[in-house]
N, C-alpha and C positions, 0 to 999 in steps of 0.2 A: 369665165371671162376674165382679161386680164388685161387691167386697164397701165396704160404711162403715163411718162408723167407730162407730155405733151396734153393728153385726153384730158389727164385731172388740172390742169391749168388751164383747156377749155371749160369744164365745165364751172371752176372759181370764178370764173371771167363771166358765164352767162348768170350765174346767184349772186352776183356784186359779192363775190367775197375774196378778201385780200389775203391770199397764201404766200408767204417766202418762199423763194426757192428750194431753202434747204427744208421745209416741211413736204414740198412735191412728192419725195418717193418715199417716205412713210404713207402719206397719206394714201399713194396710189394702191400700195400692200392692205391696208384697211377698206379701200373702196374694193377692191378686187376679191376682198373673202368677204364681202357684206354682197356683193354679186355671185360669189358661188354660193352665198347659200340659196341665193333666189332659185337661181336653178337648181338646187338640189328639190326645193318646192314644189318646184315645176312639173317634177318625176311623180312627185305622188297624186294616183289616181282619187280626184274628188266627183266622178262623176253622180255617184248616189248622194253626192251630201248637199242636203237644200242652200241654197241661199240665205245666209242673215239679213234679219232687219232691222236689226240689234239687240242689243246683247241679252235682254228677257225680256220675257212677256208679261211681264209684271206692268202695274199702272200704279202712277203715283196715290197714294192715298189724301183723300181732300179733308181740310180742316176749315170748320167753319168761319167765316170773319166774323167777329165776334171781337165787344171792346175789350180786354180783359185786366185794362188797366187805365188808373183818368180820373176826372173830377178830383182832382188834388191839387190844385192852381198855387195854393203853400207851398209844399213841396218841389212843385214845380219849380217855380219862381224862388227859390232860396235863394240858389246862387246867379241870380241875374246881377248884373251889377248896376243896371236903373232902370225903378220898372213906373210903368204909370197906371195906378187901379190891378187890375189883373191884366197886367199887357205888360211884354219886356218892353223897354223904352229904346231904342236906339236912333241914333245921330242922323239927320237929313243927310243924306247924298247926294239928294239931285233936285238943282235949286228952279 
């Protein structure tokens, strides 16, 4: 299929996308070999080949929740810059 540059300024126009004109007939030459290869696709017979349903059949592996880190409220709190007790301290917002 062999698109122009009228076609490919229709379809900039329907994807809000702003092409110059002097980018038209490059891009039509691009869109028209990204279309032949579709048809070339087209040709080859898939009728034995099942349907994907992604890409494997693998399952994620689960990992417990579990705390694995904590009760360190020092450390924590080093670099607070005001803290009150074991609490950051920060500035009222909202009066």
């Amino acid at each position: 299929m062999s698109l122009d540059k009228a076609t490919v300024r229709r379809i900039a126009h329907l994807a809000r996308i702003e092409v110059p004109d002097s980018a038209l007939e490059p891009l039509a030459q691009e869109l028209s070999g990204i279309m032949g290869w579709i048809e070339q696709l087209r040709e080859v017979n898939t009728d034995a080949v099942a349907p994907m349903t992604g890409g494997t059949d693998m399952k994620l592996a689960w990992r417990k929740d579990v705390q694995t880190d904590g009760d360190k409220p020092e450390k924590v709190l080093a670099n607070a810059p005001d803290r009150h007790e074991a609490f950051f301290a920060v500035p009222k917002v909202v009066e």
